[in-house]
N, CA, C and O atoms as CSV, one atom per row, in Angstrom:
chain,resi,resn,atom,element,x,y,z
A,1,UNK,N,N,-11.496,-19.744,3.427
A,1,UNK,CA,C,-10.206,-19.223,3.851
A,1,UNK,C,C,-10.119,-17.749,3.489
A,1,UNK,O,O,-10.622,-17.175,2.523
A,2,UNK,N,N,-9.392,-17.274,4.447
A,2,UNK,CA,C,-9.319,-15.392,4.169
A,2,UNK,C,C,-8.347,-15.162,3.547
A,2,UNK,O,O,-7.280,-15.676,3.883
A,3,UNK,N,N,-8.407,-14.607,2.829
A,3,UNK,CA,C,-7.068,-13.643,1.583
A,3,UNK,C,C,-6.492,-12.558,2.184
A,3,UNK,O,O,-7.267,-11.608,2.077
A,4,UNK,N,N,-5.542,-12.273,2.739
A,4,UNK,CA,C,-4.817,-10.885,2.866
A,4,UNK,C,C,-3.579,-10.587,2.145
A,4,UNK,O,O,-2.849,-11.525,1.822
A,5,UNK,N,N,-3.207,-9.157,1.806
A,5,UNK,CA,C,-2.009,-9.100,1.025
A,5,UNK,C,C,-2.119,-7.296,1.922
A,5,UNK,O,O,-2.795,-6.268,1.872
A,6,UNK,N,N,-0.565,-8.076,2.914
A,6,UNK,CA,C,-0.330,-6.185,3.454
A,6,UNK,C,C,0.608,-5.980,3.230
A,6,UNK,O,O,1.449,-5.935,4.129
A,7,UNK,N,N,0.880,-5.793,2.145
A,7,UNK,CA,C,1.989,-4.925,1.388
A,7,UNK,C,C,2.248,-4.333,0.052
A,7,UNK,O,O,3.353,-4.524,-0.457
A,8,UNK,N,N,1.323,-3.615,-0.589
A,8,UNK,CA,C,1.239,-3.403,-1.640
A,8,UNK,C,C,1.215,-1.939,-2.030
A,8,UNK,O,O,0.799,-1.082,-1.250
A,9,UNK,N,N,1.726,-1.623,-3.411
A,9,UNK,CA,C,1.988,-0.342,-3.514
A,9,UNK,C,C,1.437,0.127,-4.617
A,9,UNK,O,O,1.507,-0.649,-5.570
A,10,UNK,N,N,0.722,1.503,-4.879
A,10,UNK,CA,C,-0.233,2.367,-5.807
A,10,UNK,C,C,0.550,3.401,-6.773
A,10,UNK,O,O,1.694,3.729,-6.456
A,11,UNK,N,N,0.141,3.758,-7.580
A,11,UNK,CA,C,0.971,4.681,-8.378
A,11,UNK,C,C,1.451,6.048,-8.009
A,11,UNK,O,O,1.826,6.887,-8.828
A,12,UNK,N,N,1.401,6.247,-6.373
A,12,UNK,CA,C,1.467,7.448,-5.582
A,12,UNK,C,C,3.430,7.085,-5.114
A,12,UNK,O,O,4.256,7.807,-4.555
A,13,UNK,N,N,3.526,5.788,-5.622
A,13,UNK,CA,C,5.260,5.512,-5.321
A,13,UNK,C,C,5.567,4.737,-6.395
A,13,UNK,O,O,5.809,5.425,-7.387
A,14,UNK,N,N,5.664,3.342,-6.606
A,14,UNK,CA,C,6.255,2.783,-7.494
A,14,UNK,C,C,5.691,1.485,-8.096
A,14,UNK,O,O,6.317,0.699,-8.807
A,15,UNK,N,N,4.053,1.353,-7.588
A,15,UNK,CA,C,3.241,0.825,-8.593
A,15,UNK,C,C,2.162,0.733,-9.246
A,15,UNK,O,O,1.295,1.539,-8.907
A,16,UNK,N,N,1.851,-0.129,-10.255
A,16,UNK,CA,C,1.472,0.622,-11.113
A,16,UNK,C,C,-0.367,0.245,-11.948
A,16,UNK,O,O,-0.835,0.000,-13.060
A,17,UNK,N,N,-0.950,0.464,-10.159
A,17,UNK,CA,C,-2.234,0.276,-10.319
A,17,UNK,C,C,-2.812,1.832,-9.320
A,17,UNK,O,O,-2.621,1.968,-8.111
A,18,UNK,N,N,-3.094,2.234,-9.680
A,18,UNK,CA,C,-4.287,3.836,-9.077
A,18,UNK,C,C,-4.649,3.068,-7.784
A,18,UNK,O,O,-4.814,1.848,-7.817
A,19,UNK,N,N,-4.800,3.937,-6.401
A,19,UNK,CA,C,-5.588,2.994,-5.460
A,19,UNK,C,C,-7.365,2.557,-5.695
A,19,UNK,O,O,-8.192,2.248,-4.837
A,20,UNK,N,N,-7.462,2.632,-6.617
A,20,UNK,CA,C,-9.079,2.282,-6.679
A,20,UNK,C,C,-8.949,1.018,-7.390
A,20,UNK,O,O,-9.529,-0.039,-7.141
A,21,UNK,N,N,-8.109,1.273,-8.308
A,21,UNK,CA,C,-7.600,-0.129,-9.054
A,21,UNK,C,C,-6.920,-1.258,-8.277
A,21,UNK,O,O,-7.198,-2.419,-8.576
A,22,UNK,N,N,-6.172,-1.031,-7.441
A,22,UNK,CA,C,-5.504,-1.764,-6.423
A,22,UNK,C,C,-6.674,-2.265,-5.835
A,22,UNK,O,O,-6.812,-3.488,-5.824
A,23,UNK,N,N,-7.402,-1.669,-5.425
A,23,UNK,CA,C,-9.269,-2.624,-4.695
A,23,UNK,C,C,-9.297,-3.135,-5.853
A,23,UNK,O,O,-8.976,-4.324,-5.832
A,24,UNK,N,N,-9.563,-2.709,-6.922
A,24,UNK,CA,C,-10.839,-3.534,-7.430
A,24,UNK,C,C,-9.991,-4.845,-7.663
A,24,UNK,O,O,-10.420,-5.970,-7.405
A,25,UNK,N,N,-8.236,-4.467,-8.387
A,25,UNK,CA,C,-7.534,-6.258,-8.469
A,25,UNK,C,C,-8.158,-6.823,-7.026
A,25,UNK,O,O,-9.065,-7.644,-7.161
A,26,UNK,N,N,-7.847,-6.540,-5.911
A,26,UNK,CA,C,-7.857,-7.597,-4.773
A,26,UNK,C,C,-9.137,-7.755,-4.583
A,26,UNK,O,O,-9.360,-8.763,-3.912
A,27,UNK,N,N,-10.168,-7.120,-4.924
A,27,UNK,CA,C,-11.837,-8.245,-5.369
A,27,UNK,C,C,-11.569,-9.019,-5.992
A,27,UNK,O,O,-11.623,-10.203,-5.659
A,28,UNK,N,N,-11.207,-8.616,-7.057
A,28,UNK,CA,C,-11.141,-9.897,-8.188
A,28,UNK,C,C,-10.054,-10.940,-8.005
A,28,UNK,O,O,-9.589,-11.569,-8.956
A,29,UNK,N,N,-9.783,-11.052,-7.128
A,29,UNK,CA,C,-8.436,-11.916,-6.199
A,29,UNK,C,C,-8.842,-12.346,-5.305
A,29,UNK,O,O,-8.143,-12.972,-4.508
A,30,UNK,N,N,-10.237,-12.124,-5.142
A,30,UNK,CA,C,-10.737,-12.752,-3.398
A,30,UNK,C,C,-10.502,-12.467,-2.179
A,30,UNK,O,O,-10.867,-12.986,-1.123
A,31,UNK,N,N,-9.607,-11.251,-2.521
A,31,UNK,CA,C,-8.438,-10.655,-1.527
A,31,UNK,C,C,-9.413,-9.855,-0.433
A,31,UNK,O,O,-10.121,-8.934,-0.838
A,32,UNK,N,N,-9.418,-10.211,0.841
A,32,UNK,CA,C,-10.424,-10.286,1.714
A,32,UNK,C,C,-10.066,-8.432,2.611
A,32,UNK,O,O,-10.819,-7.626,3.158
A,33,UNK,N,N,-8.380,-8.450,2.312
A,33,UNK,CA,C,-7.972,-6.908,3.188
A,33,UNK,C,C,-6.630,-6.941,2.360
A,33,UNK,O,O,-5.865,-7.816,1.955
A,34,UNK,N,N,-6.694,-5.875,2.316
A,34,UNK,CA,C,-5.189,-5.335,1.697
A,34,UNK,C,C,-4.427,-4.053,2.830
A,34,UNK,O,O,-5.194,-3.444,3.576
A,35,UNK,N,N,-3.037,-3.760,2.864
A,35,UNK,CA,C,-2.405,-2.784,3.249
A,35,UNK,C,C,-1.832,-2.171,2.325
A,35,UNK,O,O,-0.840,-2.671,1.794
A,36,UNK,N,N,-2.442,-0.673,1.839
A,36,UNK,CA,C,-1.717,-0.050,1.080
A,36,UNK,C,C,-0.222,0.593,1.717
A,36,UNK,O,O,-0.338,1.367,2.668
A,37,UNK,N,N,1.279,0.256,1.164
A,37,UNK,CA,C,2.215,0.099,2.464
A,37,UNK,C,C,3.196,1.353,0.815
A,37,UNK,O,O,4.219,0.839,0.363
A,38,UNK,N,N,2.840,2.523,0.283
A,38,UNK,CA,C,3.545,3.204,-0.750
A,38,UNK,C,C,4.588,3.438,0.199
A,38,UNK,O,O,4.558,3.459,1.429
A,39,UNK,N,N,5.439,3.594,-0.550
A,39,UNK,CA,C,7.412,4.133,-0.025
A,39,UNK,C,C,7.258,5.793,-0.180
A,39,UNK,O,O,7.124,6.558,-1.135
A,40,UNK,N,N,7.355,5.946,1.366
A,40,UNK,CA,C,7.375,7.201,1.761
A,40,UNK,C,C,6.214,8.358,1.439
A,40,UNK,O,O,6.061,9.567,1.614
A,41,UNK,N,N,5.824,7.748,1.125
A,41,UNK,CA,C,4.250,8.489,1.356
A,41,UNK,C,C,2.523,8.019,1.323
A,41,UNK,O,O,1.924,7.163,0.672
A,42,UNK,N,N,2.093,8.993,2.321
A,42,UNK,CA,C,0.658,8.612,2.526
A,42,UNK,C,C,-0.337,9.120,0.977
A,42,UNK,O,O,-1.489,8.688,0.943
A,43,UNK,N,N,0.051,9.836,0.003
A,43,UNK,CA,C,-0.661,10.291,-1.136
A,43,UNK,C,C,-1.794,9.117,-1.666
A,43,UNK,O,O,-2.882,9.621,-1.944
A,44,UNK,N,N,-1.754,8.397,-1.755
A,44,UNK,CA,C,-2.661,6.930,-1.967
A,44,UNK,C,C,-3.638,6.644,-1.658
A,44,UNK,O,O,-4.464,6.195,-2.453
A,45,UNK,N,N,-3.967,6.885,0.170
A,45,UNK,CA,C,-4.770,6.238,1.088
A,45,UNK,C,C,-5.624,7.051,1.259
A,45,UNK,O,O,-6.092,6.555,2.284
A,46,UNK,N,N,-6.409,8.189,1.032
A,46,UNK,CA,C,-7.758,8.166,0.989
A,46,UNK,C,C,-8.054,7.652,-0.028
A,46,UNK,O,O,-9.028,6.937,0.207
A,47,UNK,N,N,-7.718,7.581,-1.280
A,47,UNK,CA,C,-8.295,6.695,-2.347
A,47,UNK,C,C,-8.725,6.034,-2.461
A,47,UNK,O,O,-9.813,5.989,-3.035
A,48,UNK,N,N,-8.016,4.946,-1.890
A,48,UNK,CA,C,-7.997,3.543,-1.422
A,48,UNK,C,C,-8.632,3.424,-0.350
A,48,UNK,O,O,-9.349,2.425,-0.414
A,49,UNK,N,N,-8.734,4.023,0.731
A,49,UNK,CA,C,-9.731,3.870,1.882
A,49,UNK,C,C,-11.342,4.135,1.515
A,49,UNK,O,O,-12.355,3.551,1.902
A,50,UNK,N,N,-11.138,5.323,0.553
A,50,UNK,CA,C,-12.723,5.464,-0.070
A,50,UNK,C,C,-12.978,4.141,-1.081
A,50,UNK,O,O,-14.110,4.328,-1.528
A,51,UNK,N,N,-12.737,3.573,-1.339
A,51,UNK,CA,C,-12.966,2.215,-2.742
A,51,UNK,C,C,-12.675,0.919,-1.790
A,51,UNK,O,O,-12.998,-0.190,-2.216
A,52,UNK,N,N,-12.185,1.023,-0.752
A,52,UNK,CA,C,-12.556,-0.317,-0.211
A,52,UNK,C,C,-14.020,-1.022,0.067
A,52,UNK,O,O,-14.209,-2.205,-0.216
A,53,UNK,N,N,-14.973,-0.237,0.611
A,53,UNK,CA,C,-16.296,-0.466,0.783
A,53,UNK,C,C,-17.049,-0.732,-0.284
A,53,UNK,O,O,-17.941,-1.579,-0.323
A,54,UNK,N,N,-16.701,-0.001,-1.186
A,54,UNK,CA,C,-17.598,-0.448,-2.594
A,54,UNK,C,C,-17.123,-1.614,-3.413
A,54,UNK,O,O,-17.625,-1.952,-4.485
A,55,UNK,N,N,-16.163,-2.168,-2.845
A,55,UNK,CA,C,-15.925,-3.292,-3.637
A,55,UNK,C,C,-15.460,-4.174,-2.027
A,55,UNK,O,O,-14.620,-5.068,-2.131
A,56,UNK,N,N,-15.987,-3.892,-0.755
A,56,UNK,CA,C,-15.998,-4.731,0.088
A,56,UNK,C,C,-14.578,-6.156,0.883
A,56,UNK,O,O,-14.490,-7.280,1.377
A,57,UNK,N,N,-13.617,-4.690,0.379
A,57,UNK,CA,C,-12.478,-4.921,0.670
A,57,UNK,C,C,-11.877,-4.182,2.123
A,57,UNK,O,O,-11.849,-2.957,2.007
A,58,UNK,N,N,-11.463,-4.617,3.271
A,58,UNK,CA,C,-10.650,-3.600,3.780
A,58,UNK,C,C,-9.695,-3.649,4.108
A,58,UNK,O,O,-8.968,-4.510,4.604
A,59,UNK,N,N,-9.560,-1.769,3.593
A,59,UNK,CA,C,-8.117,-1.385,3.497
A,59,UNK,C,C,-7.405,-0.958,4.649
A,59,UNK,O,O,-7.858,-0.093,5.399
A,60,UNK,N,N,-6.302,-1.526,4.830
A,60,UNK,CA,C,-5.187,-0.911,6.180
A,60,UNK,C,C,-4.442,0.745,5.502
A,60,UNK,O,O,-4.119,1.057,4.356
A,61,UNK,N,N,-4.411,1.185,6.253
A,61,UNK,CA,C,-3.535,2.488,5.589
A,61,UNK,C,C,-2.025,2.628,6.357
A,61,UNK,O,O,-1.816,3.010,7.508
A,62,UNK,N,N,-1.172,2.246,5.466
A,62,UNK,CA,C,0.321,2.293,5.993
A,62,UNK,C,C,1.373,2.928,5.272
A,62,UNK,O,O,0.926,3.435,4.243
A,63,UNK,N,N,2.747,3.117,5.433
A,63,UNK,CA,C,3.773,3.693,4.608
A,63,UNK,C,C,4.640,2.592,4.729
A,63,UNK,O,O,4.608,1.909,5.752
A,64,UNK,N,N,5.589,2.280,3.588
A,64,UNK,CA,C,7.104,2.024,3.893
A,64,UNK,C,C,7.997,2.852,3.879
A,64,UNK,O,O,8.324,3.319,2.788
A,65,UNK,N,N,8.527,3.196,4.837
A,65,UNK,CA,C,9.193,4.557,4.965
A,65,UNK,C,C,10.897,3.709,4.606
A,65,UNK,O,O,11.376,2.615,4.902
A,66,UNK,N,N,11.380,4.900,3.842
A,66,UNK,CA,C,12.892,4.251,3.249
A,66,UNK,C,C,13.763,4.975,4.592
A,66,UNK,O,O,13.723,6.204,4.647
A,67,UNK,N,N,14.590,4.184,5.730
A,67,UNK,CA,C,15.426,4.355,6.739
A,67,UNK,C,C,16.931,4.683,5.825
A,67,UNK,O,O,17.906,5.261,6.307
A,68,UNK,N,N,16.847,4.242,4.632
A,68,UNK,CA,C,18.475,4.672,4.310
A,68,UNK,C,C,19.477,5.901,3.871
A,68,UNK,O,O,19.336,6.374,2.743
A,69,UNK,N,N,20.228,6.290,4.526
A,69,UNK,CA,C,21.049,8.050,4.295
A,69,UNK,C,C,21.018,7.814,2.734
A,69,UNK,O,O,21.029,6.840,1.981
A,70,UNK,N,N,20.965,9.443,2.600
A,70,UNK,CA,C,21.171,9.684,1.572
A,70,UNK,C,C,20.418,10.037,0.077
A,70,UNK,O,O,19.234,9.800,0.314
A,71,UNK,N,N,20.485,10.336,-0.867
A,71,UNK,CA,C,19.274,10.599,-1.693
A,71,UNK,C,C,18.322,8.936,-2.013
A,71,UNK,O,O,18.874,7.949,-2.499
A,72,UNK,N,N,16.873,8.986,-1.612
A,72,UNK,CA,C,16.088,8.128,-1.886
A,72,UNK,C,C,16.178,7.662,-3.360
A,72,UNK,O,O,15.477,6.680,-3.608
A,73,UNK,N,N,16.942,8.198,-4.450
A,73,UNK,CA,C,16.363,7.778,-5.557
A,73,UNK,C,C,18.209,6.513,-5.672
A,73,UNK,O,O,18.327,5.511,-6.377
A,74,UNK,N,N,18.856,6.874,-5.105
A,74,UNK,CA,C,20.003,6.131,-4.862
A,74,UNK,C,C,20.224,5.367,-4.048
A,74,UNK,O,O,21.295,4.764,-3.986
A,75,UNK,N,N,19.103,5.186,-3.094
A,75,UNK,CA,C,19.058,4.298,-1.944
A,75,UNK,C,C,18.472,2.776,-2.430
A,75,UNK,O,O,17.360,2.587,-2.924
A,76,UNK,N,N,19.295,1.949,-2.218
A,76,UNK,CA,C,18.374,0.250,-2.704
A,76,UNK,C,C,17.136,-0.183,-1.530
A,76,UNK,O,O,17.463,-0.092,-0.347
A,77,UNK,N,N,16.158,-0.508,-1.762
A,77,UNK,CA,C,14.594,-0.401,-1.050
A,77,UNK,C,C,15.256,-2.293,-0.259
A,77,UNK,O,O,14.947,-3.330,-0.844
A,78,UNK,N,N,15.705,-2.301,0.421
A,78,UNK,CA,C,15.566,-3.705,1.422
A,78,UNK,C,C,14.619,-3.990,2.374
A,78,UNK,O,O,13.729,-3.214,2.722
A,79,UNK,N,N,14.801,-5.077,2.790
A,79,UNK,CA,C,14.652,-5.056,4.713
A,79,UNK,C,C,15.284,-4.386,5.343
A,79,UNK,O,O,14.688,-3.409,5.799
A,80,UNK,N,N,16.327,-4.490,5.593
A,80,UNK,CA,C,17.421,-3.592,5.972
A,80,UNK,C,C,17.229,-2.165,6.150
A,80,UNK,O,O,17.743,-1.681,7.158
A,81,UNK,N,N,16.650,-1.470,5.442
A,81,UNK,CA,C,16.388,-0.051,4.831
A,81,UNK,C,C,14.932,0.776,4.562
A,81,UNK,O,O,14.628,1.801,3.953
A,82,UNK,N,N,14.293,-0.115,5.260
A,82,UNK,CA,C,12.911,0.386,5.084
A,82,UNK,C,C,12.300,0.021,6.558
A,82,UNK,O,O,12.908,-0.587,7.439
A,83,UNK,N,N,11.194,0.439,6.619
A,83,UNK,CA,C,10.038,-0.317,7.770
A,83,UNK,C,C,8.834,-0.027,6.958
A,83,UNK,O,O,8.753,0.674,5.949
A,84,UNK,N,N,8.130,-0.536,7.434
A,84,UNK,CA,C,6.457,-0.869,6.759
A,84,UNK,C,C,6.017,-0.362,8.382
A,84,UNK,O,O,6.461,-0.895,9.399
A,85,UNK,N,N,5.241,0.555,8.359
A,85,UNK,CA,C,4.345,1.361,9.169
A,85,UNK,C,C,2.873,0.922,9.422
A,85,UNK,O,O,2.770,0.293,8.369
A,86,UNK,N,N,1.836,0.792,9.923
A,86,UNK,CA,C,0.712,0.406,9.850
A,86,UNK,C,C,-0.066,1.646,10.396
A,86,UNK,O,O,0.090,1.810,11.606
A,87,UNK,N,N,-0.801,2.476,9.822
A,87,UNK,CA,C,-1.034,4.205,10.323
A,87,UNK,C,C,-2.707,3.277,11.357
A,87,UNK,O,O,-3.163,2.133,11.339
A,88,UNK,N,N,-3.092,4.572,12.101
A,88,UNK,CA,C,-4.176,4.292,12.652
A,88,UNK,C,C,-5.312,5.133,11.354
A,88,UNK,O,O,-4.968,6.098,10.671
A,89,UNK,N,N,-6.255,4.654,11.315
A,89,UNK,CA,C,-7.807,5.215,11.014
A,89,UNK,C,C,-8.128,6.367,11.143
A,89,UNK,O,O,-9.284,6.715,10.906
């Protein structure tokens, strides 16, 4: 059975694994492809696009971009209020 997890976030937004580290957990998870999906920015994804191959993971490169007015650090992160992006290659 295949493992995917497309939605996960690197220490380039608000969590709190490096994107190389983010591969290497989802090797060690069996985790077959991951989407790096950071809130509002792409800063992450060459990282993570370079460390997928060496640990034989692949990576999607995406954003969750926050849709809600107003200052981001006051905005609550929903469904509602975000989209998850899927970038091309």
């Amino acid at each position: 059975m295949n493992y995917i997890d497309l939605h996960t976030h690197t220490t380039a937004s608000d969590g709190t694994l490096t994107p190389e580290q983010l591969v290497t957990e989802a090797a060690a998870l069996a985790l077959e492809v991951i989407a790096i999906t950071d809130h509002d920015t792409i800063a992450g994804l060459a990282e993570g696009l370079s460390a997928g191959p060496l640990y034989r993971v692949e990576v999607i490169p995406g954003v969750e971009i926050n849709t809600a007015r107003g200052s981001p650090a006051k905005a609550s992160i929903s469904p509602l209020r975000s989209a998850l992006v899927i970038l091309p290659v």
